[in-house]
N, C-alpha and C positions, 0 to 999 in steps of 0.2 A: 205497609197497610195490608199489601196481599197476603203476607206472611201470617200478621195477627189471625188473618179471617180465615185462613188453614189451618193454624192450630185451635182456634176453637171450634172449627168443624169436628177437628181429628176429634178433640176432648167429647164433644158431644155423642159421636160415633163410641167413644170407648165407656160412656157412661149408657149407652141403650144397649151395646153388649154385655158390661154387667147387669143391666137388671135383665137382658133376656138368660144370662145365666144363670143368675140367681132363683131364675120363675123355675129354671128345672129341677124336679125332685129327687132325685139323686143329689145334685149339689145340696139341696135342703138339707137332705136327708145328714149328710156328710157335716155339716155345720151343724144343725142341731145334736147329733153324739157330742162332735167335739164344746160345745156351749155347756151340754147338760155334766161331760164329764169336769168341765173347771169349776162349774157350781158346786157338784160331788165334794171334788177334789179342796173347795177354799173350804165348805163347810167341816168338813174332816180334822182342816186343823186343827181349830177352834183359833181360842185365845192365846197368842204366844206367852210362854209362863215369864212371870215375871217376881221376884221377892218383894217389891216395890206397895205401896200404897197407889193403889188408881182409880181416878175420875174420870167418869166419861158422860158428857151432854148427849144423851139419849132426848130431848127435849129440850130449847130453847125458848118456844114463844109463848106467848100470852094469848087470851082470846082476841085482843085487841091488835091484829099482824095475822097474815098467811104466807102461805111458803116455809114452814117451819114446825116442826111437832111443838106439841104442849110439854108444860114443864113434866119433867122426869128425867132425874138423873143418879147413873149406876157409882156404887162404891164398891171395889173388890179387891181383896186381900188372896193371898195361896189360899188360904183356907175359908173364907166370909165371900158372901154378895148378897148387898141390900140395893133397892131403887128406895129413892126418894121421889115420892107420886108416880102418876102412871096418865100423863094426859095423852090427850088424840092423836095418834100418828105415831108414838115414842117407839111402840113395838117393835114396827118395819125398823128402825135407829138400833135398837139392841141387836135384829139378828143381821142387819150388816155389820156391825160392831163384832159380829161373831159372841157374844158375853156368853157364858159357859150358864145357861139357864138351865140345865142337869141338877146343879148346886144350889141354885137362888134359893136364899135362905128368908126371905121376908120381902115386904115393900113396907118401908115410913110413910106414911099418909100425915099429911101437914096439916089438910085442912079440908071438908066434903067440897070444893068448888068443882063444878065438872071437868074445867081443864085440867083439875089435877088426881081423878078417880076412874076418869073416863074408857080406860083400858084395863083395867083391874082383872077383869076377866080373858082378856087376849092373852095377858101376861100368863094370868094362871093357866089356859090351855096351851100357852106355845111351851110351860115348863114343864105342865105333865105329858106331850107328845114330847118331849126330847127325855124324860125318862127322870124325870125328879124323882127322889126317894120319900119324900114327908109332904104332907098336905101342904098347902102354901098359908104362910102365918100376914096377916093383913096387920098393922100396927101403927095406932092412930089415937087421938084423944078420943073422949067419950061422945060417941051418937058411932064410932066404928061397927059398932054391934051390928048397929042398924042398917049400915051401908051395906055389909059382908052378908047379912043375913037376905036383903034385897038381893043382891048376887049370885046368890046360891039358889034363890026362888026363880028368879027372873032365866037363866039358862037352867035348870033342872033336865029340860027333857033333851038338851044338846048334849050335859055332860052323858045323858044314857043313851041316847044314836049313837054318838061316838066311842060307847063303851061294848053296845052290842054288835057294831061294824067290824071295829077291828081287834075285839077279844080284850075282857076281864083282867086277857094273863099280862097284854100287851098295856092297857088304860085300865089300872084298878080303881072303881066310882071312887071309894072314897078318896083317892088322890084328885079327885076329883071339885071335891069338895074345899071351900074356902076356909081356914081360921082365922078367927080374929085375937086380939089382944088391946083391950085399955088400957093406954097409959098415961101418967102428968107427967111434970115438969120432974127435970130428976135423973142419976142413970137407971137406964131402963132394960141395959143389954152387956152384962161384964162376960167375955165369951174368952179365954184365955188372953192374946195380944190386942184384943180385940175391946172396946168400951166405945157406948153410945150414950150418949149425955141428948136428952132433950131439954127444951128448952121453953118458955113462952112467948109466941109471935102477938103481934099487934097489927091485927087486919079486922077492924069492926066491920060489920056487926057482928062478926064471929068470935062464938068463946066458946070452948080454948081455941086457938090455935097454936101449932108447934112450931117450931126450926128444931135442926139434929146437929151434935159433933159428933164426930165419927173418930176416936183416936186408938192410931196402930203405931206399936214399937217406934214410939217416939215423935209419930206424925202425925196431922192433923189436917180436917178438911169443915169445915162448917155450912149446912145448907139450910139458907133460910125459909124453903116454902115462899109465902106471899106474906111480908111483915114492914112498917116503917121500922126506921131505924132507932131503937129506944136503949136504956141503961141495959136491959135483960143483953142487945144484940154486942153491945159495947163489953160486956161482962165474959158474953160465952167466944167472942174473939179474940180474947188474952192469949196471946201464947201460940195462935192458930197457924198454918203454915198457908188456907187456902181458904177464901169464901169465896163460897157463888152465892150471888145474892140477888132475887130479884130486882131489877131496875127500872125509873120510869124516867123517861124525858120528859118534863115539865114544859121545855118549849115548843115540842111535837105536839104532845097532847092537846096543851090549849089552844093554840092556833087550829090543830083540826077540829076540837069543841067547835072555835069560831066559825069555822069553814062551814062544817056544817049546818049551823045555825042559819049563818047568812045564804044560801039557795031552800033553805024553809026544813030542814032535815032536821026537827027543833028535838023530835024526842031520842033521837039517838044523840043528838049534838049533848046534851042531859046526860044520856048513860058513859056517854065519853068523860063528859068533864066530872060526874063522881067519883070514877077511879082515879083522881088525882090525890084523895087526903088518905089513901090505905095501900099506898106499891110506897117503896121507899125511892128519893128521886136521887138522879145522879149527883147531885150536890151533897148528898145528905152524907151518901158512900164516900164522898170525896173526904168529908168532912170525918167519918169514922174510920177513914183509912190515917187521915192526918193524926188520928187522936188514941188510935192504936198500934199496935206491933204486928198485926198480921201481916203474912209476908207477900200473898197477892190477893189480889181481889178479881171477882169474876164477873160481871154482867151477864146475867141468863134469866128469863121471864122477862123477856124483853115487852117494854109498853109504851111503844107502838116497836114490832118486829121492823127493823131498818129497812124500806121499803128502794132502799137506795146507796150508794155512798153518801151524800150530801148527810142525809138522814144518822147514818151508822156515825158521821164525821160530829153530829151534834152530839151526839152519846157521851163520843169522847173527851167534850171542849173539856180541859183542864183538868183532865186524869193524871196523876203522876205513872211514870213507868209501870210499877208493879200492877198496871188497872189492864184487864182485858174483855173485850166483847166477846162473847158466844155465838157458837154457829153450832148446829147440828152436827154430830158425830166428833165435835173437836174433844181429846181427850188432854190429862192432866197425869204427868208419872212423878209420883214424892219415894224418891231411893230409901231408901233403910240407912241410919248412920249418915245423910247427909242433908243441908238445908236448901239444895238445887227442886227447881220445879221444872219439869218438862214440858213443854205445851207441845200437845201432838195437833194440829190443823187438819181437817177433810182436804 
């Protein structure tokens, strides 16, 4: 006993000596160089090259979950990078992901919900301070106009502080500036190895909404935006190698409807249980996985964000192998010439 109660003196003794040396500045001093230079140093690399087709969950959750950015997520080729949406928080996700936003060539806008437009503008400043070459192209169904055009008004006088701070030569305004592009259902983007097929989602009361495939030399990724699961989702997953697909748990959801309902929380316990007839639910994916050839499937727009294991473990009841849950920062590598999928984990 005597022994225990000497060594956690000792420990307690060696933990007031590091913080009284940590308080000194010098030693700060000496730690913050070396912090700032591996900062320097990771951002420098960038993205390890890779020939491969890749996915990366820049955005996993729903409004309905926290702990997790909003949906957006990156496709990138040697030569292409699109996001698909841009919800709250996804940014911070891209630049720990390091994604080479020098290049970004567009974001796919699925549909104006706020979780999924909400950073539109982050995006565009973090890609014209890393030194994009072309204005940034927004691409989305019709009412895009409107969003892009709202965007460009609404920060005007930040993109020109920022231009007269630190020089014209350095942030040229008009790269400043957002483009948009309309598009329907259809391809919309044949870019040499590169073809983007849109598609029509099923999330009333909104119309249009989209989903995207994205097919490179041979490989394929399909992102639904926010849609049930219908003949359009069953038609554009023929052949696919990879869908992330918004997901909803049916038995989270209602049960917290109920929850809320019963302590008197009656108008949100309402705005809960509407979002059940327009996310597609985990049965449905189970059901279109069963009834297609896609080779996996992805859970991301998660609703309700797994606030738990228990929670994450209902997602899963009765997914076959090929089914995965989403996390923030998890990425996805499809090789060139083979049908292997990589799951990279945070």
């Amino acid at each position: 006993m005597k022994k225990i109660i000497v060594s956690v003196v000792v420990l307690a003794l060696l933990a007031l000596l590091g913080m009284l040396v940590l308080s000194l500045p010098p030693v700060q001093d000496k730690l913050l160089e070396r912090g700032t230079a591996m900062i320097a140093e990771r951002g420098a690399q960038g993205l390890p090259e890779s020939d491969s087709l890749r996915v990366f969950v820049c955005g996993s959750a729903s409004p309905l979950g926290m702990g997790q950015a909003q949906a957006c997520i990156a496709v990138v080729t040697p030569e292409h990078f699109y996001l698909i949406d841009s919800g709250a928080g996804s940014t911070d996700n891209i630049v720990q992901l390091n994604l080479p936003t020098d290049r970004l060539d567009g974001i796919l806008v699925s549909h104006f919900h706020s979780d999924h437009i909400a950073e539109i503008y982050e995006v565009n400043l973090n890609s014209w301070v890393t030194g994009r070459k072309e204005p940034l192209l927004v691409i989305g169904p019709e009412g895009v106009s409107e969003v892009v055009k709202g965007i460009n008004t609404t920060y005007q006088h930040d993109r020109h502080y920022r231009s007269t701070h630190h020089g014209e030569s350095l942030l040229p305004p008009h790269l400043g500036l957002i483009d948009h592009q309309t598009v329907m259902p259809g391809v919309i983007i044949s870019d040499g190895d590169l073809k983007i097929t849109a598609y029509r989602a099923e999330h009333p009361p909104i119309e249009p909404g989209l989903g995207y495939r994205i097919d490179y030399r041979g490989r394929s990724v399909v992102i639904s935006g926010d849609s049930n699961v219908t003949a359009e989702t069953q038609r554009i997953v023929e052949g696919a190698d990879l869908l992330l697909h918004d997901a909803l748990s049916v038995p989270t959801v209602s049960r917290l409807s109920d929850a809320l309902g019963a302590v008197g929380r009656s108008r949100t316990s309402k705005i809960v249980e509407d979002v059940l007839d327009y996310h597609a639910s985990t049965e449905s994916l189970i059901a279109l996985g069963n009834s297609s050839d896609v080779g996996m499937v992805a859970f991301y727009h998660l609703v309700p964000v797994p606030a738990n294991p228990i929670i994450a473990e209902v997602f899963m009841r009765e997914t076959p192998n090929n089914f995965v849950l989403t996390t923030d920062l998890m990425g996805f590598e499809l090789p060139i010439g083979s049908d292997e999928i990589i799951v990279n984990t945070p």
